[in-house]
C-alpha positions in Angstrom: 62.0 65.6 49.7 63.2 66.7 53.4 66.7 67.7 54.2 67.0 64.5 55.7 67.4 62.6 52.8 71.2 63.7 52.6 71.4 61.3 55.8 69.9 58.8 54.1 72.0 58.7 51.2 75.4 58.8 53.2 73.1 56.0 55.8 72.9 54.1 52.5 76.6 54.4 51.0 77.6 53.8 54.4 75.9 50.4 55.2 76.2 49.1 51.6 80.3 49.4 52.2 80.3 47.9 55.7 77.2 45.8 56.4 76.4 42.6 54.2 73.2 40.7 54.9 72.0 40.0 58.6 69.3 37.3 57.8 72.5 35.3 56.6 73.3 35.4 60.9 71.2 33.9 63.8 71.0 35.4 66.7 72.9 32.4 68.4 76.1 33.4 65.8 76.3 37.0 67.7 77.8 37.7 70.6 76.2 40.5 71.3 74.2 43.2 69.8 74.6 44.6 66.5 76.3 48.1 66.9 78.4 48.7 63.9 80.5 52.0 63.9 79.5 54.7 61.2 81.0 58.2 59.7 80.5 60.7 56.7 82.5 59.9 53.9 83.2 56.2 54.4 84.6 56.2 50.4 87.7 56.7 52.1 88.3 53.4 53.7 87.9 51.5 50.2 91.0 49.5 49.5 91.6 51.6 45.9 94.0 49.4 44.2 94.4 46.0 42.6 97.6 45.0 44.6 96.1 45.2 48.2 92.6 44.4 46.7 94.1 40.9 45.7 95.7 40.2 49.2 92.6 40.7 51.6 92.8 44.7 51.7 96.3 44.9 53.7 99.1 47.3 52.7 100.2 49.3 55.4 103.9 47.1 55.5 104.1 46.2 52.0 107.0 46.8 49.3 106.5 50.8 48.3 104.9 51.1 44.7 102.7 53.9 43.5 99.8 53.0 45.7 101.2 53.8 48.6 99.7 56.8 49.3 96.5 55.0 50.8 98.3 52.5 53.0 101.5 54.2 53.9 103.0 57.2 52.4 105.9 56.8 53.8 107.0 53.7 52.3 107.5 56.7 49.2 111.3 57.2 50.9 112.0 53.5 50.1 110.8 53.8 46.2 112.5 51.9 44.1 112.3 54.1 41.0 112.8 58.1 40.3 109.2 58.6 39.9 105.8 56.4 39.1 102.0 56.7 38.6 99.0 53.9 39.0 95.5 54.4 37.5 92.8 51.9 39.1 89.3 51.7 39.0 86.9 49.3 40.6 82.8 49.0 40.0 81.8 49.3 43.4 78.5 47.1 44.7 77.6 45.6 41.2 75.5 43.4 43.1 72.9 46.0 43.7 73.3 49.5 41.8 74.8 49.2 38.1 76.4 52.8 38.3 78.5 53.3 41.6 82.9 52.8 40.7 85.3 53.9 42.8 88.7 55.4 40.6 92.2 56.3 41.8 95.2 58.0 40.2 98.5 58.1 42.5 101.8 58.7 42.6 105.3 60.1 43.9 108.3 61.6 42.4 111.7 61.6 44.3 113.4 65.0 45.1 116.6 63.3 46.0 117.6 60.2 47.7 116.4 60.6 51.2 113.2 62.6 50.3 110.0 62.3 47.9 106.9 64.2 47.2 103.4 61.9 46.4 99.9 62.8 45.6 96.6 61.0 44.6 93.3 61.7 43.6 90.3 59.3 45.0 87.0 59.5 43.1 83.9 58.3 43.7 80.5 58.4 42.1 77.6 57.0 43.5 75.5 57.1 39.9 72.0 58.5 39.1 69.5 58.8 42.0 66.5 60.7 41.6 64.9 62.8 43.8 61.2 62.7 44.9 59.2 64.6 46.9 56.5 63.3 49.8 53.8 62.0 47.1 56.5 60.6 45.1 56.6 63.3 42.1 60.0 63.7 40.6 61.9 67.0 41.6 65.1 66.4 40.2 68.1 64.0 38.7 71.6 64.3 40.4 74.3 62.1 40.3 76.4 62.6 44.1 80.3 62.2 44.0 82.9 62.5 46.0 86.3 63.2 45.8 89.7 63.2 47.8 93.2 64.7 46.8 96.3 64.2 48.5 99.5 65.4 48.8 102.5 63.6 51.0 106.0 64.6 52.2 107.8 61.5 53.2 111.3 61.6 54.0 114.4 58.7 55.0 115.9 59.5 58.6 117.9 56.1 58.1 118.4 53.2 55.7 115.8 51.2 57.6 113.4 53.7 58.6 110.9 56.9 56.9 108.4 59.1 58.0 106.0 61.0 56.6 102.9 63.5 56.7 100.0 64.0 54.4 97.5 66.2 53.8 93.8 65.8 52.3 90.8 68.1 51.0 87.6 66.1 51.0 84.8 67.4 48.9 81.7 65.3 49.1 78.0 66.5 47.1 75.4 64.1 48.0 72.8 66.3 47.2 73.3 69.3 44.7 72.2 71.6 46.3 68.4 70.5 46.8 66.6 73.3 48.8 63.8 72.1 50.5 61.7 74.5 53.7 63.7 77.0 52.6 66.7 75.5 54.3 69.5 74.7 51.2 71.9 71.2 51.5 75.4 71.8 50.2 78.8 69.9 49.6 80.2 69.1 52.3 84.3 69.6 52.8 86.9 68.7 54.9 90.3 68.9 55.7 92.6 65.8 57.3 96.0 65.0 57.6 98.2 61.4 57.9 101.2 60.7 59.8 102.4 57.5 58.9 106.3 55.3 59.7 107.9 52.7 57.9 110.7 50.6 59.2 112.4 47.8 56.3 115.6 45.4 57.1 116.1 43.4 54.2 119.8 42.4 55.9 117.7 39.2 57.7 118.2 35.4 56.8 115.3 33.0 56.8 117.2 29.5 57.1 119.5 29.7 54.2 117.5 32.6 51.9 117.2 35.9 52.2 114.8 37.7 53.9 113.3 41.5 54.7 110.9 42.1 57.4 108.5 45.3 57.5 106.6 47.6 59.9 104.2 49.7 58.9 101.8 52.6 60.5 99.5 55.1 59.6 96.9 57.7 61.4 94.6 58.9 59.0 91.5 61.2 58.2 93.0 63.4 61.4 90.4 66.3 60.6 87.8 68.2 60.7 84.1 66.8 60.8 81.6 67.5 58.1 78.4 68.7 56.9 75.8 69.1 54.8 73.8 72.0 55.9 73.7 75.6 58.0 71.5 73.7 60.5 73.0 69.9 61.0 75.5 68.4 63.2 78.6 67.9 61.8 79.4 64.0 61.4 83.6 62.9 62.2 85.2 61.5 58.8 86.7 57.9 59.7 90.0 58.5 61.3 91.6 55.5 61.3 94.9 53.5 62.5 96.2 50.6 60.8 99.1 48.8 62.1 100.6 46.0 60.0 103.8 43.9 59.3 105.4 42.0 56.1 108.0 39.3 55.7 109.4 38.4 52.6 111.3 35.5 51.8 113.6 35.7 48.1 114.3 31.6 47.6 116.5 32.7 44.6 116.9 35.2 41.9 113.5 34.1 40.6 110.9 32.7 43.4 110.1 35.3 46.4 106.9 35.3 48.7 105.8 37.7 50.8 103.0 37.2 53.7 101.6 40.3 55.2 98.7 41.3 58.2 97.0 44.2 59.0 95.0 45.3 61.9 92.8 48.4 61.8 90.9 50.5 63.7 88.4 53.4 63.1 88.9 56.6 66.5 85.5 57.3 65.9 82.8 57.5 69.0 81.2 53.9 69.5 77.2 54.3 69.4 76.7 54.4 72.7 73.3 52.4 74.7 70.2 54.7 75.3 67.2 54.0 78.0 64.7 53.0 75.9 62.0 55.3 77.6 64.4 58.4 79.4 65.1 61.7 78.0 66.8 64.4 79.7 65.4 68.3 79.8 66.6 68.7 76.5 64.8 65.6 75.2 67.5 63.5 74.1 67.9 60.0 75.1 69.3 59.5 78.1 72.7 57.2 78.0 72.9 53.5 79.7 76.4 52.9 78.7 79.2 54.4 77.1 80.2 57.7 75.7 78.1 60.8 74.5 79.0 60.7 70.6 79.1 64.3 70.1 82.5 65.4 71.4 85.4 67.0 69.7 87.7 64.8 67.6 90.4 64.8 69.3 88.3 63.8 72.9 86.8 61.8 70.2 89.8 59.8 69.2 90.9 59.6 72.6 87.1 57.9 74.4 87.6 55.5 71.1 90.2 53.1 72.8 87.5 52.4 75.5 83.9 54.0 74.8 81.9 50.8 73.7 79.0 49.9 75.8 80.0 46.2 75.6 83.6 47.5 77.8 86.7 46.2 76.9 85.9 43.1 74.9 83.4 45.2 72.5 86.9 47.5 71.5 88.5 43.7 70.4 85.7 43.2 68.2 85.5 47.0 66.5 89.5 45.8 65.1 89.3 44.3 61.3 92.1 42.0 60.7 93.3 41.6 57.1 95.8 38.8 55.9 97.4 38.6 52.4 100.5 36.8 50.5 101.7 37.5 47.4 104.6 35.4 45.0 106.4 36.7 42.8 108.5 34.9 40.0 111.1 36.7 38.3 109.5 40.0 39.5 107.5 40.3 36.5 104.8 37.9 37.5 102.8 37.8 41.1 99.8 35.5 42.7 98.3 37.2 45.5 95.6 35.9 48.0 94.1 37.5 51.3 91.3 37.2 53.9 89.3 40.1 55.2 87.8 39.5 58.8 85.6 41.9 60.8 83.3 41.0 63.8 79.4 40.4 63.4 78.2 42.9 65.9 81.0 45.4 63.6 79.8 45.0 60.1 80.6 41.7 59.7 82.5 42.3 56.2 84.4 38.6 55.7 85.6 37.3 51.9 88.5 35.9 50.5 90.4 38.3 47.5 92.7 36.8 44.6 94.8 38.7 42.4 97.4 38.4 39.6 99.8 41.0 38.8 102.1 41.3 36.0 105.4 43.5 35.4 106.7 44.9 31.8 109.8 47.3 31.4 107.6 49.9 30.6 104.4 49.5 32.9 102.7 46.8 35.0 99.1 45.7 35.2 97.3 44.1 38.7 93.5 42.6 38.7 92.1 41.5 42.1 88.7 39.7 42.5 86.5 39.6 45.9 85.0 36.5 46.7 82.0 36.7 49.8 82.1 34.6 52.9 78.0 34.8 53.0 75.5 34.6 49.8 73.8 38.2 48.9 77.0 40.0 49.8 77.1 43.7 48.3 80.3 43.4 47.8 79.9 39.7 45.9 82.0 39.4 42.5 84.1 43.0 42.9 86.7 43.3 40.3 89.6 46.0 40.9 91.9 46.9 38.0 95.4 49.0 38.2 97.8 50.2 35.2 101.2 50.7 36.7 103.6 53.6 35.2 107.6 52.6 35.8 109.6 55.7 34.1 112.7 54.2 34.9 111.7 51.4 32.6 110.7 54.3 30.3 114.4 56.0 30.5 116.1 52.1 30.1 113.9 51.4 27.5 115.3 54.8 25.8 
């Protein structure tokens, strides 16, 4: 087995979260090329829990609740309770390898009423791959996983508005260690902050109800690249900014609906164009358009607002748009809906997502369900599950 095969794992992982089936989409259906955006660790990105996962992946401007630590830590400020925790878990593209799931434990706890502290753990194995070598003989069994922990600040500067900052270790073993040339793979790790707002007036009037309106933001994956090996460039993690607003209407005591969009972006380099038969002194291919890919993040993050060869109208079509609603009745029970969009030429992820939720004194339970725009979608039939903690309930209860 060569070295290389740790790109081909995390060029597999990658396309399987992000790419559905091409020979679903004529040529006449694109327009333009195909040049979908990749980096390491692209785990990350998955929506984790049931809530957003039922209302087409959005978040970042949504009511605070234990999950928030994916979509918007700062939304902790505005908890409702003392202190909560969600477990979810989610079998990740069932439609092609039986073993992958994705799992998530989160949560905050208040330190007083202007300040709270939340943390979550992101799992994710990719199940049993064996290893072969050029000939096809077995060398070894390894299951790769990856994981993520977290740990937010968030803090109140206002009844309305909250800020916060997050920080993340990334560990991520695709290969276990396979040595092959005498050259050894290893983990890869890296380190990445968030810095997220949230603004919430819930003092406006829609007609003659009630309403609260929402503004949410959060830079993420601000870090280091990673690696695999002594000898092989280091890949950027997906920095990302979403940007997204909610509006609820409560029609009475009992009936409330919220409606909610996201957009989102990854500030990673755009593949750039290459000369199809021009290489410089170095040998590397020579650039038509756009930006050399290997630069620093942070010249990284900046070129990413305007380095696609296609110019300005390619950076419209590298931004994912997600739309959800959710009712609730009597806050215990919710119906939630959503639509994910993403552009052809940028992975071309689109599929409709229902959910239920369901609130006790004591805990609460979600379930969302993915349904594909296309037929042989990866991501075809995906079921997300979440068990909600409330220990306020718990100390009523008592």
């Amino acid at each position: 087995m060569k070295l290389a095969n740790k790109r081909i794992i995390t060029l597999l992982v990658a396309t399987s979260l992000i790419i559905p089936i091409f020979a679903q989409i004529s040529t006449d259906e694109l327009s333009g090329k195909i040049n979908t955006i990749t980096s390491a660790v692209p785990f990350l990105t998955i929506a984790p829990d049931s809530r957003s996962g039922g209302m087409g992946d959005v978040g970042v401007a949504l009511s605070p609740d234990a999950n928030s630590m994916h979509w918007n830590p700062a939304k902790y400020a505005f908890a409702p309770n003392d202190m909560g925790i969600s477990m979810s878990y989610t079998p990740w593209l069932r439609q092609l390898i039986p073993d992958i799931n994705l799992a998530y434990l989160s949560g905050y706890k208040k330190i007083d009423k202007d300040q709270t502290i939340g943390f979550s753990l992101l799992y994710f194995s990719l199940g049993n791959i064996t290893f072969t070598d050029v000939v096809g003989n077995t060398m070894q069994q390894f299951n790769p996983n990856e994981f993520a922990f977290d740990a937010a600040y968030a803090r109140a500067f206002s009844d309305k508005f909250s800020g916060s900052l997050s920080f993340r270790l990334i560990y991520s073993n695709l290969t276990g260690g396979f040595t092959v040339g005498g050259v050894e793979s290893h983990p890869g790790m890296a380190y990445a902050s968030d810095i997220s707002v949230f603004y919430q007036n819930d003092e406006l009037r829609a007609g003659d109800y009630d309403a609260t309106f929402a503004f949410g933001a959060n830079l993420s994956n601000i870090g280091s690249k990673i690696s695999y090996s002594s000898n092989s460039d280091k890949d950027f993690i997906p920095i990302n900014l979403r940007l997204g607003v909610a509006y609820t209407v409560d029609f009475d005591d009992y009936n409330s609906l919220t409606a909610a969009i996201d957009i989102n972006k990854l500030l990673v380099p755009t593949p750039p164009d290459y000369y199809a038969d021009s290489v410089d002194i170095n040998g590397d291919p020579v650039i038509e358009a756009g930006f050399d890919p290997n630069v620093s993040i942070p010249v990284g993050m900046f070129h990413s607002f305007y380095d696609a060869p296609g110019g300005f109208a390619e950076e419209l079509n590298e931004l994912t748009y997600s739309i959800g609603m959710e009712y609730w009745y009597a806050k215990q029970f919710a119906i939630r809906g959503g639509y994910f969009m993403e552009h052809a030429t940028k992975g071309n992820r689109k599929f409709f997502t229902v959910g239920i939720g369901l609130r006790l004194n004591v805990f609460g339970l979600d379930f969302a369900y993915l349904v594909p725009i296309y037929q042989n979608n990866p991501l075809a039939n995906t079921l997300r599950f979440s068990l909600l903690f409330d220990f306020a309930g718990l100390s009523n209860k008592k």
